[in-house]
C-alpha positions in Angstrom: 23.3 5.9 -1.1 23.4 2.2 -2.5 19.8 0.2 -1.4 20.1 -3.4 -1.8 16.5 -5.2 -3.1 16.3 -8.4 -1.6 13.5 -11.1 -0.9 12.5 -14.5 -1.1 11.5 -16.0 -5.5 8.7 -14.6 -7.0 8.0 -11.6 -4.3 8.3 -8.8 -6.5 11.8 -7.8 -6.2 12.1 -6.9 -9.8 9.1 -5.2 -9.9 9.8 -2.6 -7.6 13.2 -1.8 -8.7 11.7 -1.6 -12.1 9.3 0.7 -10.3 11.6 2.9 -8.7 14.4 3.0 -11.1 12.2 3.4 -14.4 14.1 0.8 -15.8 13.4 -1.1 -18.5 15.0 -5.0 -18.4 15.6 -7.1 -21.2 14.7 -10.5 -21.6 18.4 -11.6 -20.9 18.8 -9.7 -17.8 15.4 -11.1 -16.6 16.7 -14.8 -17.1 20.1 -14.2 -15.9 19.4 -13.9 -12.1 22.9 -14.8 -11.0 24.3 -10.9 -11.6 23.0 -7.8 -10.8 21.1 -5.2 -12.1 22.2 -1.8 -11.2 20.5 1.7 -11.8 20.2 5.1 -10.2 17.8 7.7 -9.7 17.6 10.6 -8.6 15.5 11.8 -5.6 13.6 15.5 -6.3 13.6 17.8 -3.7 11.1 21.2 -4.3 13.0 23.1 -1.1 16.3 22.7 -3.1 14.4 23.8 -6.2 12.8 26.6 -4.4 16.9 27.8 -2.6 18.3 27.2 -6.2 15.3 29.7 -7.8 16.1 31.9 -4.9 19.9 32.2 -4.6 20.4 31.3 -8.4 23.5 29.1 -7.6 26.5 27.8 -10.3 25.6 24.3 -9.8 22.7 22.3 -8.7 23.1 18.7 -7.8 20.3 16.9 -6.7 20.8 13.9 -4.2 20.6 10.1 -5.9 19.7 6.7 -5.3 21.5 3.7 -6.8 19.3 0.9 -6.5 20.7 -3.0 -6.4 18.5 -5.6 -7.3 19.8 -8.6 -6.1 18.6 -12.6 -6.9 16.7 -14.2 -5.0 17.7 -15.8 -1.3 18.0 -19.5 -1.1 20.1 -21.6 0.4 22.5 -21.7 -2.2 22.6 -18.1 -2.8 23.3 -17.9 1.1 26.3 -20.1 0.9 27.4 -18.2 -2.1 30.1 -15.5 -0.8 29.7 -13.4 -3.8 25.9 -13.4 -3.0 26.9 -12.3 0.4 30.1 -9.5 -0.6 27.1 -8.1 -2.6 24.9 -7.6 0.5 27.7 -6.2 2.2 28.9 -3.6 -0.4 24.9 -1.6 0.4 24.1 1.3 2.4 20.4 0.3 3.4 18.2 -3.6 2.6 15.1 -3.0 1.0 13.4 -6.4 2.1 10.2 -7.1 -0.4 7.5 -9.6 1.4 5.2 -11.7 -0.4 1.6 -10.4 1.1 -0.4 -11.9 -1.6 -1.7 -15.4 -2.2 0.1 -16.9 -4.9 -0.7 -21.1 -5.5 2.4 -21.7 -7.3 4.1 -21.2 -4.2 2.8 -23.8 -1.8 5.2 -25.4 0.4 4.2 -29.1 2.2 0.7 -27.6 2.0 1.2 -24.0 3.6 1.5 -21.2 1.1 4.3 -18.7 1.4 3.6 -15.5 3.4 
């Protein structure tokens, strides 16, 4: 399954995948918003552990992740259409919503919720 991060600047995106993931970004990765940052994980299961102890299989393959964090949306990103091809190319949007008060972020005197 392929989850697409996606949110408004400053939100947390990158957090969270970095969360998830256990990934750990460079600096130039970090700066470079305009590509993606890929990485998979891999989702533990204790009934497959528990059907693998008890029927002792060949193979065990847990189920995975692959996590997309993608930049920021603005209204250039939306009228870029490789911005758009990458939002099309996930399973599942994982929208991250600013719910903390952050006064950087003011806009014509309302701050961002």
């Amino acid at each position: 399954m392929k989850t697409g991060i996606i949110g408004l600047p400053q939100v947390g995106k990158t957090s969270l995948f970095r969360i998830l993931t256990k990934a750990h970004l460079s600096d130039s990765a970090r700066a470079n918003r305009a590509r993606l940052t890929l990485a998979w994980q891999k989702v533990p299961d204790d009934r497959l552990d528990r059907l693998a102890a008890l029927y002792n299989p060949k193979k065990l393959t847990h189920t995975s992740v692959e996590y997309v964090d993608v930049g920021a949306i603005g209204q250039e990103a939306l009228k870029d259409s490789a911005y758009a091809a990458h939002l099309r190319n996930v399973d599942a949007l994982a929208h991250v919503v600013r719910v903390f008060d952050d006064p950087s972020c003011r806009m014509r005197g309302k701050s961002i919720r």
